[in-house]
C-alpha positions as CSV (number, residue, x, y, z in Angstrom):
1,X,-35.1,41.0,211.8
2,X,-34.4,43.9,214.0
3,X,-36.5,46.9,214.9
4,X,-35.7,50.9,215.6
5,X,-36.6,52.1,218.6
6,X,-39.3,54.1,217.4
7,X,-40.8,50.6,214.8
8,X,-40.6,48.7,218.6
9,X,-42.7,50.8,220.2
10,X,-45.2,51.6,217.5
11,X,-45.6,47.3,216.9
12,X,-47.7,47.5,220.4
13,X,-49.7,50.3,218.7
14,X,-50.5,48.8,215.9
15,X,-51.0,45.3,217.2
16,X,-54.1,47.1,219.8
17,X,-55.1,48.5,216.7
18,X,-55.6,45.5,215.1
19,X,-56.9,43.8,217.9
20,X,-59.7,46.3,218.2
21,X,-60.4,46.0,214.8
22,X,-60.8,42.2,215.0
23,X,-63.3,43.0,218.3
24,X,-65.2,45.9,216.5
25,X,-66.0,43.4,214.1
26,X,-66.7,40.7,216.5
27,X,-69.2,43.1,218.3
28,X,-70.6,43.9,215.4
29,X,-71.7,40.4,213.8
30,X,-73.0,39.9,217.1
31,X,-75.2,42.7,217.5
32,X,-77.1,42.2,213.9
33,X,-77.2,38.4,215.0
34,X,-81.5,37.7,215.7
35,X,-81.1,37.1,219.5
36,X,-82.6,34.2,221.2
37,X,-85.4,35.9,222.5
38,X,-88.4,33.3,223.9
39,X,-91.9,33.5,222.9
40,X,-95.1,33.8,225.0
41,X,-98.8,33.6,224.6
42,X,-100.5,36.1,227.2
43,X,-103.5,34.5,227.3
44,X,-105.8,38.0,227.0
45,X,-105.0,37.6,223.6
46,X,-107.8,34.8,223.2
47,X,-109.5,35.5,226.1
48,X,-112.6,36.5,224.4
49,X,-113.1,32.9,222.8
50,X,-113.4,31.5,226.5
51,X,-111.7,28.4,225.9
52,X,-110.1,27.5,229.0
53,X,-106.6,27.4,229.9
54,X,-106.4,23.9,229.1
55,X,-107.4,24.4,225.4
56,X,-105.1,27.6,225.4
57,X,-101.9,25.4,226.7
58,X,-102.8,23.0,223.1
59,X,-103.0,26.1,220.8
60,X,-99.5,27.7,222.3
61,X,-97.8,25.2,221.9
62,X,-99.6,23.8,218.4
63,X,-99.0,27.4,217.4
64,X,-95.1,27.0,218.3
65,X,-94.8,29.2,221.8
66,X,-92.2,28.7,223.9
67,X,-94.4,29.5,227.0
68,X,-97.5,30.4,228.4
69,X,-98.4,33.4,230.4
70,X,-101.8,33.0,232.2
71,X,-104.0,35.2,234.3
72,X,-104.6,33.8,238.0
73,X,-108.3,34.4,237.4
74,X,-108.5,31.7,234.9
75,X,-106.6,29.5,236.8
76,X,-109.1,29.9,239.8
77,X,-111.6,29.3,237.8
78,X,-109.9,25.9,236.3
79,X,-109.7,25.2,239.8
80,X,-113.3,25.6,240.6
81,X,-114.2,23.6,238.1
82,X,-112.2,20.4,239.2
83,X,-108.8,20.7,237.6
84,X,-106.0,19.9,239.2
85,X,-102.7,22.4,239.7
86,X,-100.6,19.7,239.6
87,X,-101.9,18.2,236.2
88,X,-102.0,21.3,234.6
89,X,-98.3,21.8,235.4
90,X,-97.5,18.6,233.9
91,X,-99.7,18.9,231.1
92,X,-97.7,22.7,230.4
93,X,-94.7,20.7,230.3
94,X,-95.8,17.8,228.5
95,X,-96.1,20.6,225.7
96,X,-92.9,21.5,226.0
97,X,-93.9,24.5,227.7
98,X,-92.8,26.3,230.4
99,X,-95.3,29.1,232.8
100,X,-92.9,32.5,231.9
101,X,-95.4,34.6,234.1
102,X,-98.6,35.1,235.4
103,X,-100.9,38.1,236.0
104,X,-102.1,38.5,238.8
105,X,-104.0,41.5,240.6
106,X,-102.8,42.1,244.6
107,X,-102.7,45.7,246.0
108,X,-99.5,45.9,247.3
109,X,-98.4,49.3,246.5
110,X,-101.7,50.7,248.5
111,X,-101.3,53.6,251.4
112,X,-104.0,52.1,253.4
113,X,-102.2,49.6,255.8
114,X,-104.9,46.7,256.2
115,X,-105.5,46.5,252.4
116,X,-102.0,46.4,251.7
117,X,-101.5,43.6,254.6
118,X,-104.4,41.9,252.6
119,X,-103.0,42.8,248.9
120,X,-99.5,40.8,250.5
121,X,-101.6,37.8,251.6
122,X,-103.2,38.0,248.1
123,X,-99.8,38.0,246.3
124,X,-99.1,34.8,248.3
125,X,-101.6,32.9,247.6
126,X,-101.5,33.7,243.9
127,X,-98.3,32.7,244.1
128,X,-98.9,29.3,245.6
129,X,-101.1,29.0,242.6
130,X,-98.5,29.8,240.0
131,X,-95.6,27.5,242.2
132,X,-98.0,24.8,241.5
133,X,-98.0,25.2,238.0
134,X,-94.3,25.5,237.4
135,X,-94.5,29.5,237.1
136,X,-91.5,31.4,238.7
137,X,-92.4,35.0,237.9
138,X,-95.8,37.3,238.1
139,X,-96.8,40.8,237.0
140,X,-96.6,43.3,239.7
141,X,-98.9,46.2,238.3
142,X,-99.5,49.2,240.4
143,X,-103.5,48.3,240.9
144,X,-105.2,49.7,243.6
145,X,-103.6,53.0,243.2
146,X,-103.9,53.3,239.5
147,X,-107.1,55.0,238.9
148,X,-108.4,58.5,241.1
149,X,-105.7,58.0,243.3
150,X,-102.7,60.3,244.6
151,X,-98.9,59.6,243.9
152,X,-96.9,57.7,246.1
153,X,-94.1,58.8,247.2
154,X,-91.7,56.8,245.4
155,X,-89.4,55.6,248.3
156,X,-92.9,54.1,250.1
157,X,-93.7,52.9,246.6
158,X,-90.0,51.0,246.8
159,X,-90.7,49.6,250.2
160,X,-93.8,48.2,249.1
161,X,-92.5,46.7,246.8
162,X,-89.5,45.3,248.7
163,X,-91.8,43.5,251.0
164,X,-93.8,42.1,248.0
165,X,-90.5,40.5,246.8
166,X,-89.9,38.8,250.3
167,X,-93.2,37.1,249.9
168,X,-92.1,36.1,246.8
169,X,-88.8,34.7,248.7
170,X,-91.1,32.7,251.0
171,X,-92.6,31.0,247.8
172,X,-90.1,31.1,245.0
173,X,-91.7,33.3,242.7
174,X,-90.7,36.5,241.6
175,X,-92.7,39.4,241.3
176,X,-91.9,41.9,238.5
177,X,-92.9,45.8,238.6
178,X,-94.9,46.2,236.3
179,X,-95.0,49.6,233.9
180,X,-99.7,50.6,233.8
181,X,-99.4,54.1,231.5
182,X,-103.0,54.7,232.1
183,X,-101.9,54.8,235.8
184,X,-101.7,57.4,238.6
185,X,-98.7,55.5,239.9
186,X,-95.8,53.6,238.5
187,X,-96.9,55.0,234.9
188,X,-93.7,55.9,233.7
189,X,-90.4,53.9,232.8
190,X,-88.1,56.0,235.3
191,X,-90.8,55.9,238.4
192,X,-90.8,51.9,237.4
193,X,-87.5,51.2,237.4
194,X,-87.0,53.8,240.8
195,X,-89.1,51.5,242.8
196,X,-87.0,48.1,241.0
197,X,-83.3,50.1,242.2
198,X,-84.5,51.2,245.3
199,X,-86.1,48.0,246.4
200,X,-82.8,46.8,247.1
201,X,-83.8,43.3,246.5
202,X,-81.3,40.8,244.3
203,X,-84.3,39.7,242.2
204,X,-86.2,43.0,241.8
205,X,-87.0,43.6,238.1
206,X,-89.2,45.5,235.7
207,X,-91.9,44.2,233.3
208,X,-92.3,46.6,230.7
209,X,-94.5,46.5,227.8
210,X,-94.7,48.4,224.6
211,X,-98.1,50.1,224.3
212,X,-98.5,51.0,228.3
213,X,-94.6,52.9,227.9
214,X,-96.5,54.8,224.8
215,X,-99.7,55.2,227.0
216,X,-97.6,56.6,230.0
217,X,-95.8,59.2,227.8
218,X,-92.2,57.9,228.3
219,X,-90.0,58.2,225.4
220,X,-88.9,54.3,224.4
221,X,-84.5,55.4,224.0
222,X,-85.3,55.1,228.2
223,X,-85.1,51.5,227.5
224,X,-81.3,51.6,226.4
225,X,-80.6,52.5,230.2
226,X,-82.2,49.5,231.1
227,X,-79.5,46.2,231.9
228,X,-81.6,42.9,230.3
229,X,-80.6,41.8,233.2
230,X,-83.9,43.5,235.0
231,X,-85.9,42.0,232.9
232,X,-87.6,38.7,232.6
233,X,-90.7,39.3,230.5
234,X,-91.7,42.0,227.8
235,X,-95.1,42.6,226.7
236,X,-95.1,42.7,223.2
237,X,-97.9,44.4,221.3
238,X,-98.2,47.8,219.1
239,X,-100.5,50.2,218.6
240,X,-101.9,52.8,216.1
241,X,-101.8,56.4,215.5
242,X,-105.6,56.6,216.1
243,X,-106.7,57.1,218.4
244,X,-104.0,59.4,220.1
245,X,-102.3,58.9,223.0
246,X,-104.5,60.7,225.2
247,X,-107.3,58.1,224.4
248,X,-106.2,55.3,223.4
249,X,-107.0,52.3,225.4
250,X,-105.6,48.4,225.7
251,X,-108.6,47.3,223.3
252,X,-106.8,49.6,220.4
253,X,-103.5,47.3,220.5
254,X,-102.7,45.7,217.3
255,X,-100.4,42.7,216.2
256,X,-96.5,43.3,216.5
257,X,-95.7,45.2,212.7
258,X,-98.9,46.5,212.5
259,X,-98.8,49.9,214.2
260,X,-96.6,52.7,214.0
261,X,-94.4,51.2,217.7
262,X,-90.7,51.7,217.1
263,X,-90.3,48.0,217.4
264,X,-87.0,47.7,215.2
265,X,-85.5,50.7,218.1
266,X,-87.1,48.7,220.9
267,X,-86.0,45.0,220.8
268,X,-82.1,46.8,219.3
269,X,-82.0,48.4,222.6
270,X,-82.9,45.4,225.1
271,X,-80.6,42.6,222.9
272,X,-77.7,45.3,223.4
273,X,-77.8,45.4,226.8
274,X,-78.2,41.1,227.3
275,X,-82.2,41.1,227.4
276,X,-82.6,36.9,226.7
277,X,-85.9,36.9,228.0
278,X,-89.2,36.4,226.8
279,X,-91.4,38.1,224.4
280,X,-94.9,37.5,225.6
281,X,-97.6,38.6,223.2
282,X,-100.4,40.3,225.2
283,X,-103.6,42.2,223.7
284,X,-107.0,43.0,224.5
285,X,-108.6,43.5,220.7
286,X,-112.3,42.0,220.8
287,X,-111.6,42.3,216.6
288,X,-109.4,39.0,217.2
289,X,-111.7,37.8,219.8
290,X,-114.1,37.2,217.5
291,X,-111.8,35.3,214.7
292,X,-110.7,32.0,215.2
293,X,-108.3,31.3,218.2
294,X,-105.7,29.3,216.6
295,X,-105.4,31.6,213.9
296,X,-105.0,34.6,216.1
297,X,-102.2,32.9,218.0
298,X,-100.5,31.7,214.9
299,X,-101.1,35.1,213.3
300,X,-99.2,36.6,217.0
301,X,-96.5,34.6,217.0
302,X,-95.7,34.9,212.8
303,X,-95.8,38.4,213.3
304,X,-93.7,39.2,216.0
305,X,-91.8,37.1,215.0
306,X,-91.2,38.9,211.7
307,X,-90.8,42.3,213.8
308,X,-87.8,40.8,216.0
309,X,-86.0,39.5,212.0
310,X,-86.6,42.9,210.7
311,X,-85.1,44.7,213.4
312,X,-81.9,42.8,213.1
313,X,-81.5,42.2,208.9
């Protein structure tokens, strides 16, 4: 068979053509695919059944988690009370599963300098706490200057938060920035993720979480600027339309589905740009605290769960 001049140089054409066709529908399959997101418990969202961490390890993973995200209070307190670190690591992974994150409460983003010398040796040793456990990461929330306190310039704010990171190198754990709407500082997704960027650190990264990006004002289409790559763990909650914005508080949050939270937009936006983190379910409602713990984790993890299959169906 021979070809015109013109048929020669339109086969290239219409070969790329093709081709792009063939990866247009690639990338599309692949984007309604579910992702593999992981699943967390936070454990606030039993807290007020005070069962113990031990007890909140069996119900994750009876429940069907994929990790646990604890508080370092409640590990302190395990701790007083004769447990071991070491056990309770083993015992994690003998459930088959793994510490995603930890919250912990260090002032490290403070302007005075001998609090924020002894929020640094706080971060360290709550890190020890979470190495022990198997944890690699820990929330990073702006506490300290969160409440009747004046911004911080955001380059300090970035420096802080640098040095918080080389603790975290001395240790192995990671902190993340974490996004506090209700806060004076660091309420926002852009001021967040300023501080992760100008850092400068390889493992500087951003915890975000759905109702404090609603609390803070920011509009959720910022999280399509955001590379998955910066981020390890995502809060996962929703919240109501009463009360408003201006009001509402953490006890107001609500199961995944069962607000008015553009979840669908939300989880689109981080699986498009290679989130294949973790999900971790926090909330604060003393309504589930009074039900029955294993049914409020079940309940969680079914229903976010459900939000993440109807965002990509």
């Amino acid at each position: 068979m021979t070809f015109s001049r013109r048929e020669f140089l339109a086969a290239p054409v219409v070969a790329g053509a093709i081709a792009a066709t063939q990866t247009g529908v690639a990338a599309e399959s692949t984007t309604t695919a579910t992702p593999k997101f992981r699943y967390c418990l936070n454990t606030s969202t039993i807290r007020g059944q005070n069962l113990g961490i031990v007890k909140e390890v069996e119900l994750a993973a009876k429940a069907g988690y994929d990790g646990i995200e604890p508080w370092i209070r409640e590990l302190d307190t395990f701790v007083k009370d004769g447990g071991s670190l070491k056990d309770l690591g083993k015992r994690i992974a003998d459930h088959g599963l793994r510490v995603e994150s930890a919250i912990g409460f260090a002032n490290w983003i403070v302007d005075d300098d001998a609090k924020r010398a002894e929020g640094l040796e706080t971060a360290k040793r709550d890190m020890d706490i979470l190495k022990q456990i198997g944890g690699t990461h820990i929330a990073a929330p702006p506490v300290g200057a969160h409440r009747d306190s004046e911004k911080i310039d955001l380059f300090k704010v970035a420096a802080r938060y640098q040095a918080l990171l080389e603790v975290g190198d001395s240790i192995g754990v990671i902190p993340q920035a974490e996004v506090w709407g209700f806060s004076d500082n660091l309420s926002r997704l852009g001021e967040t993720m300023f501080a992760v960027i100008e850092s400068g650190h390889p493992n500087a990264c951003i915890l975000p979480d759905v109702y404090h990006i609603y609390k803070g004002g920011s509009d959720f289409a910022g999280m399509a600027a955001i590379a998955g790559s910066a981020i390890h763990c995502f809060h996962v909650n929703d919240y109501p339309a009463d009360p408003p914005r201006d009001t509402i508080s953490d006890k107001d949050r609500v199961y995944p589905g069962d607000g008015i939270a553009p979840l669908s937009d939300i989880f689109q936006m981080i699986a498009a740009n290679g989130f294949a983190g973790v999900l971790s379910l926090e909330l604060f409602n003393p309504g589930y605290w009074e039900l029955d713990a294993e049914q409020v984790v079940k309940t969680g993890l079914a229903k976010t769960k459900e939000a993440v299959a109807r965002a990509f169906s």
